[in-house]
N, C-alpha and C positions, 0 to 999 in steps of 0.2 A: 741964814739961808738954809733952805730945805733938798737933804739930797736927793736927790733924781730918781726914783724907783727904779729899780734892772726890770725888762719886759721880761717874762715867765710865763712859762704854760709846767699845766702839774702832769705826772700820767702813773695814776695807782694802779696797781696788779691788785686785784681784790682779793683773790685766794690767799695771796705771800701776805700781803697784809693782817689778814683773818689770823692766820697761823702767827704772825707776830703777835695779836692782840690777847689771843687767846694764851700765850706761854709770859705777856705782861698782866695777864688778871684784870687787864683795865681796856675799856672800849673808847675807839676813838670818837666824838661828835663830830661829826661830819660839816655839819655847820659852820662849829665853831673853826675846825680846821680851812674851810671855804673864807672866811672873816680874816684866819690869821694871813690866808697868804695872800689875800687882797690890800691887808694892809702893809705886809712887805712887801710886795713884787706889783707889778701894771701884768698880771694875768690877763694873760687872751685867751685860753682856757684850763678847764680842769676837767682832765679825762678819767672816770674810775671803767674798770674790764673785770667782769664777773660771768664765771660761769652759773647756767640758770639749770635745774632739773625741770620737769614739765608738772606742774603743778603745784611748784613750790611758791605757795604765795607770800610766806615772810620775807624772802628775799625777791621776788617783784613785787612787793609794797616796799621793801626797801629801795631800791634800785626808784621807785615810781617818785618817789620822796626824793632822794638824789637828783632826779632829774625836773624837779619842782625848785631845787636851791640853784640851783644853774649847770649842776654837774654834766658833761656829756654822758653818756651811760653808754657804753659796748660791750655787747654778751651776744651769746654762742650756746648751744646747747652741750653740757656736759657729757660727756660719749662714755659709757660703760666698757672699759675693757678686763677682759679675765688675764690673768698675769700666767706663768710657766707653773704654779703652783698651784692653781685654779681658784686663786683670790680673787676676789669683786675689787677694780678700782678705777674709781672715777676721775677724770680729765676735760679740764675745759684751759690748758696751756695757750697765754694769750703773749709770749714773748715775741712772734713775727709781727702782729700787730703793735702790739705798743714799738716795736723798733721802728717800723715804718710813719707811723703818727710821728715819732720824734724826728723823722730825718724829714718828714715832708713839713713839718715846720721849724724846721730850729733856725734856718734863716732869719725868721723872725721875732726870734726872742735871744736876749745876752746868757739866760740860765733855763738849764733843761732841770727841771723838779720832777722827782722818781722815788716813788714810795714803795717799795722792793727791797729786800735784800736778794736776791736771786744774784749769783754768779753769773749765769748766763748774760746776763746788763754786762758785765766788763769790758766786751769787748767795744758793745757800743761807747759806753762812758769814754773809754781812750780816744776812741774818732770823736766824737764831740771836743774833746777835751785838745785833741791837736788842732783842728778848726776854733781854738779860739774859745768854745761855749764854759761856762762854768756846767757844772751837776752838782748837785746838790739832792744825797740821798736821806732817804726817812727811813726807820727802822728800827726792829728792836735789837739791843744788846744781845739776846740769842739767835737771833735770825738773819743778821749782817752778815753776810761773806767776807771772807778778809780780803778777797780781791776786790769786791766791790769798797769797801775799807781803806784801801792804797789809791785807789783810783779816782773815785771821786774828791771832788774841790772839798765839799765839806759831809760828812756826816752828820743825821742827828740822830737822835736816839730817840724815839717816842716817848718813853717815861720821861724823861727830863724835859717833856711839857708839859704839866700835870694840865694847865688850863685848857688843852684840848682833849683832855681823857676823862672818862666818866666810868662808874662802878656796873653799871647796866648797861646789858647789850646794846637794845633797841627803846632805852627810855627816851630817847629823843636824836630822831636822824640825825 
């Protein structure tokens, strides 16, 4: 007998993610990542949230691509802000939204998939996590939060899928 797939929806922070990928040396395929969690979970969706600059076209070909594999794509124009020190830094913080995507659908799914390590998910993982929902975080070993660490059902660590990482950025969405 074959076990019953848990419903799943995924919600990638693309920024936190990048910053993972870049301190693992190895880039995720997006595809294949799409493939893997299709054959674990009965996905109803998979949301990636990317800040976009205006002109930047390797990342709207990327993002265009993403949204060609079934990905949902949410972005925001990145806002220049000058810091107390009069540093250039950019921001496109998409924690309100993916929190909201999760609670307007987690009714209908057993497992909330979250590709983050950001702290700030902790609070959310706990209310999921008292209602009942699994989490189930994606992340690298440097970029995991310990509270997001304690809190979620299970952690994974990206490197320890080699079959979803590739040596090249964008050799293949």
């Amino acid at each position: 007998m074959v076990a019953k797939k848990l419903r799943a929806s995924a919600f990638i922070e693309g920024s936190n993610i990048y910053f993972a990928q870049r301190k693992m040396g190895k880039w995720l395929d997006w595809v294949r990542v799409g493939e893997y969690l299709k054959e674990n979970f009965k996905i109803t969706k998979i949301s990636y949230y990317a800040g976009v600059r205006t002109g930047d076209r390797e990342v709207q070909s990327f993002l265009e691509k993403l949204r060609k594999v079934g990905f949902d794509v949410i972005t925001k124009q990145v806002k220049i802000i000058i810091d107390e020190t009069g540093r250039r830094v950019e921001k496109a913080n998409f924690d309100v939204e993916i929190t909201t995507d999760i609670l307007r659908s987690f009714e209908k799914v057993d497992v909330v998939i979250l590709f983050s390590g950001d702290s700030d998910f902790n609070y959310l993982v706990k209310i999921l996590r008292h209602d009942k929902k699994q989490v189930r975080v994606y992340s690298s070993r440097k970029t995991l939060s310990w509270e997001l660490r304690l809190s979620a059902n299970k952690h994974i660590f990206l490197k320890d899928l080699p079959e979803l990482t590739k040596k090249e950025k964008f050799a293949r969405i």
